[in-house]
GUKEZA-30951 format. One record per residue (C-alpha): residue in one letter; residue number from 0; z, y, x. Coordinates in steps of 0.02 Angstrom, whole numbers, always signed. Example, Ala and Ser with C-alpha at 12.3 -4.5 7.8 and 13.67 -1.06 7.14 Angstrom:
resn | resi | up | north | east
A | 0 | +390 | -225 | +615
S | 1 | +357 | -53 | +684
***
This chain:
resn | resi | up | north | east
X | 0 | +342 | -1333 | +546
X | 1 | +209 | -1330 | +651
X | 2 | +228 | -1192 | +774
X | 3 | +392 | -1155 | +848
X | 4 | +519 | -1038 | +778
X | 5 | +535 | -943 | +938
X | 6 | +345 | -919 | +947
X | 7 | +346 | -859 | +776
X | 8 | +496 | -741 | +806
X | 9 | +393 | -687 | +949
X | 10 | +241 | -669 | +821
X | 11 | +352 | -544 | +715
X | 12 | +418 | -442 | +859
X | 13 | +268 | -411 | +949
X | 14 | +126 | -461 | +852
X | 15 | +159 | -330 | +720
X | 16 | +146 | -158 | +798
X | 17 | -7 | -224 | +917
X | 18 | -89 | -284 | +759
X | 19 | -72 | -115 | +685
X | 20 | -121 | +6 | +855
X | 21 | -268 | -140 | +876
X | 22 | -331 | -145 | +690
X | 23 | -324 | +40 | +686
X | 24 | -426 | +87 | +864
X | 25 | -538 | -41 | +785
X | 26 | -589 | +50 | +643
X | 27 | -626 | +199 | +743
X | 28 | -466 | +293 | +733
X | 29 | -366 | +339 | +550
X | 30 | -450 | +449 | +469
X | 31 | -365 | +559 | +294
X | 32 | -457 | +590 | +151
X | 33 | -632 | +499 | +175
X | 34 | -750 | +374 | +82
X | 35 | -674 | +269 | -47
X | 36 | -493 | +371 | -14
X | 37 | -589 | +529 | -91
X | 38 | -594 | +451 | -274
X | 39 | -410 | +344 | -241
X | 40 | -316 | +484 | -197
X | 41 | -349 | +618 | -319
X | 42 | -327 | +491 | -449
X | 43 | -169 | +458 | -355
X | 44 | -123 | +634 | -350
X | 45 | -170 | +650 | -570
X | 46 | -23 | +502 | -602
X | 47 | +106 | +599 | -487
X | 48 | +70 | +770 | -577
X | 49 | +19 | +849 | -417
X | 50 | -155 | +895 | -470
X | 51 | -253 | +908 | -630
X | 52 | -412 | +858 | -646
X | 53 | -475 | +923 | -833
X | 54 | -666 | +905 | -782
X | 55 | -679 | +774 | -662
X | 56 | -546 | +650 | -749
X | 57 | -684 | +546 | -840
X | 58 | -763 | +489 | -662
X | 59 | -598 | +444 | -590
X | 60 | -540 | +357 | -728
X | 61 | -707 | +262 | -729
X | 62 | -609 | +143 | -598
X | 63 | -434 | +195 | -608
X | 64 | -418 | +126 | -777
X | 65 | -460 | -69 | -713
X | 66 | -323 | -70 | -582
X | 67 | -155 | +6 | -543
X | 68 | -171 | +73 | -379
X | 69 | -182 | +239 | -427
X | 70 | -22 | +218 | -525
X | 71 | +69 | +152 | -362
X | 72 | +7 | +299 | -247
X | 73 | +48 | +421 | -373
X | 74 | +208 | +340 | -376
X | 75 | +247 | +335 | -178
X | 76 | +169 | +522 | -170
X | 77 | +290 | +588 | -311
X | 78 | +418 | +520 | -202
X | 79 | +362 | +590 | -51
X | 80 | +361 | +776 | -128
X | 81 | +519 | +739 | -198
X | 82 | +592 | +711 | -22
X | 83 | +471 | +850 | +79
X | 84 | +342 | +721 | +132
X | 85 | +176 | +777 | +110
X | 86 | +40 | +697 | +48
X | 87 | -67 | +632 | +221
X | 88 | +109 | +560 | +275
X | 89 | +129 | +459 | +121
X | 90 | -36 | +394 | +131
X | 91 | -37 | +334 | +326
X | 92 | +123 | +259 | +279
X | 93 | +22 | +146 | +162
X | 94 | -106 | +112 | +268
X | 95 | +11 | +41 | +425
X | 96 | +65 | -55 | +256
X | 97 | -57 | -133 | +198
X | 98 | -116 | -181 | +385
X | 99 | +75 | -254 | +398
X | 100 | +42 | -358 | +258
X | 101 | -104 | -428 | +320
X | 102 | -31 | -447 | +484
X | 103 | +105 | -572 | +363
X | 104 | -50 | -663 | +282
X | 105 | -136 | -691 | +440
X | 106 | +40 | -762 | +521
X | 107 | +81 | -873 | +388
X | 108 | -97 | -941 | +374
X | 109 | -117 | -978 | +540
X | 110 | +65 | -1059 | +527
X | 111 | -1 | -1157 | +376
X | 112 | -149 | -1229 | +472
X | 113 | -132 | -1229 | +658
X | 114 | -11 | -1292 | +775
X | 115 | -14 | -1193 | +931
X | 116 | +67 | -1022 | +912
X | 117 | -68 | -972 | +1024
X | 118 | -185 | -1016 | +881
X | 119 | -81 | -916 | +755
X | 120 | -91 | -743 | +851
X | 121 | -297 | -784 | +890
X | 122 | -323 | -767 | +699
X | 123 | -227 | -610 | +688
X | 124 | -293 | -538 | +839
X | 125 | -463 | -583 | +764
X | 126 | -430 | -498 | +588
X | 127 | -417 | -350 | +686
X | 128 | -603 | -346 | +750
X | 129 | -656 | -248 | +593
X | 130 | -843 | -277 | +560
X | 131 | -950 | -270 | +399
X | 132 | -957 | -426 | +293
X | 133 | -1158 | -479 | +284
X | 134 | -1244 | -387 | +121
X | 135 | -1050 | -377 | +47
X | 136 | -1032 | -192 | +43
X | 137 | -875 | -211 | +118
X | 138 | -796 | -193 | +298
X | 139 | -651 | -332 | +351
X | 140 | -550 | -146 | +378
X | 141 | -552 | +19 | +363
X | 142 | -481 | +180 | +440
X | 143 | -402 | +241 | +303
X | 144 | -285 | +176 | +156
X | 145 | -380 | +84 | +43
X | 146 | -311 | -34 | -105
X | 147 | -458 | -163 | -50
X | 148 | -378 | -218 | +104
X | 149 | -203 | -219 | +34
X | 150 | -279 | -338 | -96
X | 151 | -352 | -446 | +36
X | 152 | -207 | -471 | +142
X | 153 | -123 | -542 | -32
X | 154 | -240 | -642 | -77
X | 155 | -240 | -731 | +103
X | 156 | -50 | -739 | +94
X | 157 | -94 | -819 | -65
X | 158 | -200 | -964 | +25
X | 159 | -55 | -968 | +151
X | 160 | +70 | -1006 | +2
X | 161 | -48 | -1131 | -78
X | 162 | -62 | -1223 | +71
X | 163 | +124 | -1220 | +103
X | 164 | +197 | -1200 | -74
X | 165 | +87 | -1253 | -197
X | 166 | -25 | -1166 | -339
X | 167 | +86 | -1079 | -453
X | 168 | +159 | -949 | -322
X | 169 | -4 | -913 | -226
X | 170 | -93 | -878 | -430
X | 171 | +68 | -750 | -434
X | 172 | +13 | -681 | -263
X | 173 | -148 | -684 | -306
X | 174 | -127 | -564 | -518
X | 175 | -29 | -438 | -407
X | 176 | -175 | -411 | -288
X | 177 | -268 | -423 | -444
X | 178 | -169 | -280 | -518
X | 179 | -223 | -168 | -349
X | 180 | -400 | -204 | -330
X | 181 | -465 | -319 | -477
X | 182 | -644 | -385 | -396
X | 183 | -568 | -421 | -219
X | 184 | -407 | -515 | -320
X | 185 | -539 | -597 | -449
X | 186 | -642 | -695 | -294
X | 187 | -472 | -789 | -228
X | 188 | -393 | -821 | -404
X | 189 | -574 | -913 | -428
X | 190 | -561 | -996 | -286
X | 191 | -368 | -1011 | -277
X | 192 | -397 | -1086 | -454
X | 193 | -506 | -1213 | -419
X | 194 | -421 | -1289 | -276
X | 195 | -274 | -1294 | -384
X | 196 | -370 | -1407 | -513
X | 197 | -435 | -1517 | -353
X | 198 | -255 | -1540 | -258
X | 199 | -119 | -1521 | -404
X | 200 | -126 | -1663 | -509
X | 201 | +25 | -1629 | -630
X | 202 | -19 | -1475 | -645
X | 203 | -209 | -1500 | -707
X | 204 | -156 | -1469 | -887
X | 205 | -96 | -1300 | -870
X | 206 | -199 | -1251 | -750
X | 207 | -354 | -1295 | -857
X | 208 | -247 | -1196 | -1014
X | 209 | -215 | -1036 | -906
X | 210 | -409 | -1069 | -860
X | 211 | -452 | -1059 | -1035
X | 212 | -356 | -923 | -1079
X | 213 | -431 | -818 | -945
X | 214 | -616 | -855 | -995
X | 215 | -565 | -837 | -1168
X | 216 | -494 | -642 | -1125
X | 217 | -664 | -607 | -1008
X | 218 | -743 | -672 | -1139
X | 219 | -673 | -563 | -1264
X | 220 | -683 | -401 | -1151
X | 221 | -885 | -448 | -1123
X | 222 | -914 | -457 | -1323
X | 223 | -797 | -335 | -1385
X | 224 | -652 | -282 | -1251
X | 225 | -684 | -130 | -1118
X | 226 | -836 | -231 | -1046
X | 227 | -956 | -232 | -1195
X | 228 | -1109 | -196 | -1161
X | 229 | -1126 | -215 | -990
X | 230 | -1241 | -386 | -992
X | 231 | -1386 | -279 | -1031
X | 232 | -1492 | -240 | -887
X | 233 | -1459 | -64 | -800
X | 234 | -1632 | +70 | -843
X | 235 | -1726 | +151 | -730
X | 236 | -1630 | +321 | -738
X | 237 | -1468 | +228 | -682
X | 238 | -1533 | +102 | -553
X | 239 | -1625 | +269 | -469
X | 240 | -1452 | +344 | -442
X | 241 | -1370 | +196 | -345
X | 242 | -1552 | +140 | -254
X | 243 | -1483 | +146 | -78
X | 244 | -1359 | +32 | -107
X | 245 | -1462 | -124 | -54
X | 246 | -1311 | -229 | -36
X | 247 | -1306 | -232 | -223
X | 248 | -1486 | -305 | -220
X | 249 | -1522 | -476 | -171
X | 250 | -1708 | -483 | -197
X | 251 | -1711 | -320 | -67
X | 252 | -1608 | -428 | +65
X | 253 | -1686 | -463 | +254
X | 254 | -1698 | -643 | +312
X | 255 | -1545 | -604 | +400
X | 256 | -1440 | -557 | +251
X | 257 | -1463 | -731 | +201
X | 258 | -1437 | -813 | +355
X | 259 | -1244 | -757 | +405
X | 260 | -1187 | -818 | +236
X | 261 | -1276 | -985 | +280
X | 262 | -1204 | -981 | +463
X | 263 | -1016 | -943 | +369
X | 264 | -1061 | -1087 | +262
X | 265 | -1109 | -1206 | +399
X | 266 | -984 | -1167 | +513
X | 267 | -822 | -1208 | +385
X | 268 | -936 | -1380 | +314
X | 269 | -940 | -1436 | +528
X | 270 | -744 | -1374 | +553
X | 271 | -691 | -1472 | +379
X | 272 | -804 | -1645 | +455
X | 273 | -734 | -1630 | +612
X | 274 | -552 | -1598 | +531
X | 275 | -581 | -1759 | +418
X | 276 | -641 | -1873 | +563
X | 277 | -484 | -1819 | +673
X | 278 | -389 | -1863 | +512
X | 279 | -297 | -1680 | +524
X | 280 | -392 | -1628 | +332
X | 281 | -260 | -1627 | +226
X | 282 | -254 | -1639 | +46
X | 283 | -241 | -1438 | -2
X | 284 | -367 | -1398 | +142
X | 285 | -491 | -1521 | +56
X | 286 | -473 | -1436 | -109
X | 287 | -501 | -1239 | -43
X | 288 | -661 | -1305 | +20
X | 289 | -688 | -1341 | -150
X | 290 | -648 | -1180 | -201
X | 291 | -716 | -1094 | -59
X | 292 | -875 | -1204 | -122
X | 293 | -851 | -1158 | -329
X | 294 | -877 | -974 | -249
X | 295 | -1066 | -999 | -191
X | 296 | -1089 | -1091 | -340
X | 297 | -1031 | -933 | -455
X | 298 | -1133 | -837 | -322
X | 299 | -1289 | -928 | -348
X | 300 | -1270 | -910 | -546
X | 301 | -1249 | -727 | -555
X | 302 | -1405 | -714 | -445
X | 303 | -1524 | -719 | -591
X | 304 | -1432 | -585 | -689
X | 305 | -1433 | -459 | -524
X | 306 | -1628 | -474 | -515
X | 307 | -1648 | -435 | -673
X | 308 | -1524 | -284 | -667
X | 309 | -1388 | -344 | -777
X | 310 | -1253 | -207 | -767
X | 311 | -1087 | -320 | -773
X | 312 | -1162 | -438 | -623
X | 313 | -1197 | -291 | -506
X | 314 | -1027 | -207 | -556
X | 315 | -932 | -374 | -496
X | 316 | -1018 | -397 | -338
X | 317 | -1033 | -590 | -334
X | 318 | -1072 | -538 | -146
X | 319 | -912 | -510 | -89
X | 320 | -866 | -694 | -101
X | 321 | -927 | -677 | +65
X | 322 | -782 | -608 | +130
X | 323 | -679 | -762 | +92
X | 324 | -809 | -868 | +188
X | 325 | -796 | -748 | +317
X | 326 | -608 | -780 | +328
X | 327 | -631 | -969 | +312
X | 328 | -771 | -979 | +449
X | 329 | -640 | -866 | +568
X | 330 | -494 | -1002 | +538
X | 331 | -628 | -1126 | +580
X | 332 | -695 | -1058 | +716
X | 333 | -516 | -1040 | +800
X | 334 | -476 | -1201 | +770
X | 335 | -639 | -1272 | +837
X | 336 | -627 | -1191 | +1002
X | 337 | -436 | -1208 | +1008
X | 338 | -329 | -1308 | +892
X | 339 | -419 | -1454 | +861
X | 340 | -355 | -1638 | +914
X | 341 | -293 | -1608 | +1084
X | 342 | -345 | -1450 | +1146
X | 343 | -190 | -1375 | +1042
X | 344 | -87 | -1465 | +1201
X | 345 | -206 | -1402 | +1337
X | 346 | -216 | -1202 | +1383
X | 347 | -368 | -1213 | +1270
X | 348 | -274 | -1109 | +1113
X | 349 | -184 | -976 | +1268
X | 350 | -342 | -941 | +1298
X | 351 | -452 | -894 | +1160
X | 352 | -315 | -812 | +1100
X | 353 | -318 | -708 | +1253
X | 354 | -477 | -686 | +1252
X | 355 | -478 | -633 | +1070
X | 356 | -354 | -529 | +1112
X | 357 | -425 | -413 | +1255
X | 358 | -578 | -404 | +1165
X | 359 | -508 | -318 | +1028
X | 360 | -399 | -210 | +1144
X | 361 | -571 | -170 | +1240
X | 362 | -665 | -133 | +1102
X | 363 | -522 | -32 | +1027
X | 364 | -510 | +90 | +1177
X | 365 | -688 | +85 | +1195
X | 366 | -720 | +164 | +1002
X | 367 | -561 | +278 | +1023
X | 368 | -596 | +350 | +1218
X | 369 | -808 | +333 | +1204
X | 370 | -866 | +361 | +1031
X | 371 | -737 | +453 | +935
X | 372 | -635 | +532 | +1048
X | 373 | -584 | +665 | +929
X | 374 | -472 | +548 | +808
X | 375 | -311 | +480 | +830
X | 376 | -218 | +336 | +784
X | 377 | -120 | +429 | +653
X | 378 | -144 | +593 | +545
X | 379 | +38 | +622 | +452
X | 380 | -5 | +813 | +427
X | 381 | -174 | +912 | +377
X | 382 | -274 | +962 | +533
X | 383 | -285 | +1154 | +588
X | 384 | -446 | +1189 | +538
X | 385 | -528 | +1346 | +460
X | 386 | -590 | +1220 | +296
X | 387 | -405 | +1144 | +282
X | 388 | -339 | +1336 | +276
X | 389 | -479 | +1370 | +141
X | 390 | -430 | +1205 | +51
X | 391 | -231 | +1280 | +45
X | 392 | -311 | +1424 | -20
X | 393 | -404 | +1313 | -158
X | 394 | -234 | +1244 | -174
X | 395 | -153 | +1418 | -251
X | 396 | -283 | +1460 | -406
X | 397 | -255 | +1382 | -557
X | 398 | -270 | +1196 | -573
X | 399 | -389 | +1201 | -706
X | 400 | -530 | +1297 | -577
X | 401 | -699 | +1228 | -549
X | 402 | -773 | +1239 | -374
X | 403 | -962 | +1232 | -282
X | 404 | -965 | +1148 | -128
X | 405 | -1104 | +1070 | -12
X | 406 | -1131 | +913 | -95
X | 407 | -1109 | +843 | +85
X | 408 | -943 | +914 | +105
X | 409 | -811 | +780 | +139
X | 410 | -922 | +705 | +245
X | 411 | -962 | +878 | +338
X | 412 | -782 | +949 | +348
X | 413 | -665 | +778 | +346
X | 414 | -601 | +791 | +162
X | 415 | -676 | +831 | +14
X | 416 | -624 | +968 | -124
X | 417 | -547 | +844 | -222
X | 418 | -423 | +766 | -85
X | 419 | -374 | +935 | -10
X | 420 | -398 | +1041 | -133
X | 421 | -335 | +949 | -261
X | 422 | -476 | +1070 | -387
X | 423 | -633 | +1000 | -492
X | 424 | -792 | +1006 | -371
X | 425 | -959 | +1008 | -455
X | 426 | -1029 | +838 | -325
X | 427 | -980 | +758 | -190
X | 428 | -1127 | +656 | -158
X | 429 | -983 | +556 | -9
X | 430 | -902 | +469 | -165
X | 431 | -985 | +526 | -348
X | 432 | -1154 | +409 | -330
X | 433 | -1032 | +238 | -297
X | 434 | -929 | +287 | -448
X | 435 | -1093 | +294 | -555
X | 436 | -1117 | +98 | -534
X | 437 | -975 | +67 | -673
X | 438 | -1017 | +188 | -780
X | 439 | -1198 | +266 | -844
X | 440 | -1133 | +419 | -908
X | 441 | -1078 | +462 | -723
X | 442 | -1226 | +412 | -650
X | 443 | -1327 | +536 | -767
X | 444 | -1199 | +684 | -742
X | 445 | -1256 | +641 | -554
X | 446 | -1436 | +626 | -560
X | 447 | -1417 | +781 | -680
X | 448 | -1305 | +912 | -528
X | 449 | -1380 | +820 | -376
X | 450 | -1557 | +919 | -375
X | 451 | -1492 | +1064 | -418
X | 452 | -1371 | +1086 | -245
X | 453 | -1493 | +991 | -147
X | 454 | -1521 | +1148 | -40
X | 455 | -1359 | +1200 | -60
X | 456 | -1382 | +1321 | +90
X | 457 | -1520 | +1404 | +21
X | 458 | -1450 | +1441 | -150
X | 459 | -1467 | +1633 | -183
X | 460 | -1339 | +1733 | -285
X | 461 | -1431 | +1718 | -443
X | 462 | -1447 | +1535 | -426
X | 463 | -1277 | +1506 | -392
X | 464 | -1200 | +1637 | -543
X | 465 | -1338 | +1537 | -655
X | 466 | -1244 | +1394 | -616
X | 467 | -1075 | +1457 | -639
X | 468 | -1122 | +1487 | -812
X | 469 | -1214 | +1326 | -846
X | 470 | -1065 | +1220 | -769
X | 471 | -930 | +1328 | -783
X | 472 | -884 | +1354 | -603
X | 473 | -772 | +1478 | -547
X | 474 | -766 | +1465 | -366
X | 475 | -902 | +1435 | -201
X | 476 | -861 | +1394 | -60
X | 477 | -997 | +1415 | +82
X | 478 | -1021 | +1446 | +233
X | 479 | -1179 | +1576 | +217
X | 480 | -1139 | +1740 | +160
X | 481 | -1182 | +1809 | -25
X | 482 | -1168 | +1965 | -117
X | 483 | -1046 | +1905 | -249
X | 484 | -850 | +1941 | -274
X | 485 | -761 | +1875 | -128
X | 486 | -603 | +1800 | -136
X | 487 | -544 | +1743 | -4
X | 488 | -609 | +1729 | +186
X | 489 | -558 | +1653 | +364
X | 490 | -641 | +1612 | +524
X | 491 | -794 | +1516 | +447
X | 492 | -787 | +1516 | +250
X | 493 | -837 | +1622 | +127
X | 494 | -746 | +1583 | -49
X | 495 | -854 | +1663 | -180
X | 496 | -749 | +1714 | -363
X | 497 | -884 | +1667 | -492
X | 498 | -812 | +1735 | -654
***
């Protein structure tokens, strides 16, 4: 064992909660209800049977049926109203969870490679410095539950376990993550995979067999399974409804999306030569670089299909390998400036972990005190607020209703109808747009409702009843006053009855 067991018990005691507080201040503050947590947690909410969703159900099964995230929220949610806990409680409590587990991956990784303790709680102080993975799409963190990051932190307690363990328990790390976020799992079973064929010589034969049998099911769900279809290239109509995602788009990359992927790729090839020459490159370590390597490689094939618009390539993201690298060139970088031969016995490790440290605590209170002073560092019940009251409100007509909102609205009033509500909303351009990638049929339904609210505070009576009939809505919400049936009223919204 490498580091100490009293610097690892220290690790757990410590480490833990200051990895949460510093991982959350990071990422701005926790924030309920927002981005990607506005599709998961209404299709959370459909599984427990606290909300219906009769119109809207085709867009959140779009994802919901490739993973079973939604099933496990619904699951800890229906427990939660069993016992009185609502819903925003539940969810923080899986956020603090999913940052505990990576807290576990990061601890037994850096156990796995380093051997200064100091080392190990560098690399989980730097996992907390949440920053946007270069033309991934992704951020290292977020502020709010999401099944991505709980996925992550597997699959690095999965590299941890091959290093330590072997291949066959870090591949059954590696399907559960896969069975919570299936792209994020997909990049370290690849890669897991690989180095499994390099290091694990007795097991070559059955790795190569469960190899085969997975390429022989993808291959199956590409010609005839739940994927067919989805080589052809995306049309015009669809590609003009997800445009602004650039990240998608390699051939609309700067110089400098190119560049950090290079600099993640140089800096791991100089840690591994440096490793090899100090003779501290060990056998497993050697064969992740393969895999780490296998991902460009997969990268660099599925770039011809993404410039020519092939739907399946842009729906896996081959750019999100980058977050692995990412990961590797952090390790690397750690144990450059503080692990390697020697400097593990000097204060060297102390003190870039210190450093590592305090600069995540400074930039923490800086983004909590300076930028967002308004949020806090936990939300376990629904703010006060005159569009929360109107949401409870929402929250009393029948399940089946169909509301009008701003199409901006989650992002204008901190949840959207769908989250708070728990009703049918006619766009929320926050979430709906993302959704369309996987599906075409989504992405016309939003190029379809998208003009047509596009002034949404201009809309006159007429408008809006023409719409109710078109769509059939039965409810606006708004905060400009209209001469049509109101229903209900507070402080600064207007809820409209449309039938």
């Amino acid at each position: 064992m490498r580091v100490s067991r009293a610097s690892a018990v220290l690790l757990w005691i410590a480490g833990a909660p200051l990895f949460c507080v510093l991982a959350i201040a990071n990422a701005a503050g926790y924030r309920y209800g927002v981005s990607d947590l506005a599709f998961y947690l209404p299709a959370g909410l459909q599984r427990a049977g606290l909300a219906s969703f009769p119109r809207d159900g085709a867009l959140l099964d779009v994802q919901s049926r490739l993973t079973l995230a939604d099933d496990v929220m619904g699951l800890a949610m229906r427990g939660g109203a069993i016992a009185g806990i609502e819903t925003p409680a539940i969810v923080y409590a899986l956020h603090v969870a999913s940052l505990l587990l990576l807290f576990v991956a990061a601890v037994a990784l850096g156990r796995a490679v380093f051997r200064s303790g100091w080392s190990v709680a560098a690399l989980a102080a730097a996992l907390t410095l949440r920053h946007a993975v270069a033309r991934a799409g992704v951020n290292t963190l977020e502020g709010y539950f999401h099944p991505r990051i709980f996925a992550f932190g597997l699959g690095v307690l999965a590299v941890a376990v091959f290093l330590r363990r072997g291949i066959w328990p870090a591949l059954v790390i590696g399907l559960l993550a896969a069975a919570v976020h299936t792209t994020t799992a997909f990049w370290f079973l690849v890669c897991l995979g690989v180095a499994g064929l390099i290091s694990e010589r007795r097991d070559r034969l059955p790795l190569l067999a469960c190899g085969t049998l997975a390429t022989g099911m993808l291959g199956y769900a590409i010609a005839r399974g739940p994927l067919a279809g989805r080589l052809a290239p995306m049309d015009a109509a669809w590609l003009s409804v997800i445009a602004e995602k650039d990240y998608l788009f390699p051939d609309r990359w700067p110089l400098s999306g190119w560049l950090v992927p290079a600099a993640y790729v140089a800096v791991v090839a100089a840690a591994a030569c440096v490793r090899r020459r100090a003779g501290e490159l060990r056998p497993r370590e050697r064969a992740l670089l393969g895999g780490a390597a296998a991902l460009v490689v997969i990268f660099m094939v599925l770039l011809p299909p993404m410039l020519v618009r092939s739907a399946l390539a842009i729906q896996m993201q081959p750019s999100r390998v980058f977050w692995i690298l990412d990961l590797f060139a952090t390790l690397s970088v750690i144990w450059l400036l503080g692990d390697a031969r020697g400097r593990h016995r000097t204060l060297a490790p102390a003190i870039v972990a210190v450093v590592v440290v305090l600069g995540s605590a400074a930039r923490g209170v800086y983004l909590m005190t300076v930028r967002f002073p308004e949020r806090s560092l936990a939300v376990l019940s629904p703010p006060d607020t005159p569009w929360e009251d109107a949401m409870r409100w929402a929250r009393s007509t029948e399940r089946g209703s169909h509301w009008l909102a701003h199409p901006d609205h989650a992002y204008l009033y901190g949840s959207g109808v769908r989250v708070s509500g728990r009703r049918d909303v006619f766009l929320e351009r926050s979430k709906d747009p993302a959704i369309a990638m996987y599906d075409r049929g989504i992405a016309m339904r939003v190029q379809e409702r998208l003009p047509l609210v596009s002034d949404f505070d201009d809309l006159s009576a007429p408008r809006v009843l023409d719409l109710a009939r078109r769509y059939d809505l039965d409810f606006l919400i708004t905060e400009v006053p209209l001469p049509l049936p109101l229903a209900y009223r507070n402080a600064r919204f207007n809820i409209y009855r449309l039938r």
